[in-house]
Residue, then its C-alpha position, 0 to 999 in steps of 0.5 A: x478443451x483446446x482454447x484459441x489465445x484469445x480464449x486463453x487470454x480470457x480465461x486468464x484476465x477472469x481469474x486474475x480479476x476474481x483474485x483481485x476483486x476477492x477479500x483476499x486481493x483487497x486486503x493484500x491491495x490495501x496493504x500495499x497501497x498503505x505500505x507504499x503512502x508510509x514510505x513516501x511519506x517517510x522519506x519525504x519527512x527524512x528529506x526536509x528534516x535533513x534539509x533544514x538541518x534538524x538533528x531529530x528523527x521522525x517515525x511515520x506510521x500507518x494503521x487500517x482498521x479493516x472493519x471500518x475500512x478507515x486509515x490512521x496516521x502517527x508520527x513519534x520522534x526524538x528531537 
């Protein structure tokens, strides 16, 4: 079967969107959004503390439970 680039395009953007809409895709999606809020949210704690001078660190951490599809959020330090 000859495809026109159109066509090709087409096929493609379907497969990919079956990959992302998949339970597969949705999980790797979730994890990476999670991994990605964390490291924001890790390095913004890094900053204040070392802003003000704190001699303390702080550990930031994310959970999703995928079952529930809810998200937990915990911080464990030393000062």
């Amino acid at each position: 079967m000859k495809l026109s680039p159109q066509q090709a395009l087409d096929v493609i953007n379907a497969d990919m969107l079956k990959a992302f809409r998949s339970p597969i895709g949705d999980a790797i999606a979730t994890k990476l959004a999670s991994e990605s809020a964390q490291r924001f949210a890790q390095e913004g704690i890094d900053a204040m503390l070392e802003r003000a001078h704190i001699d303390a660190h702080v550990q930031f951490s994310i959970t999703h439970d995928p079952k529930t599809g809810t998200f937990m959020a915990f911080l464990k330090g030393t000062f």
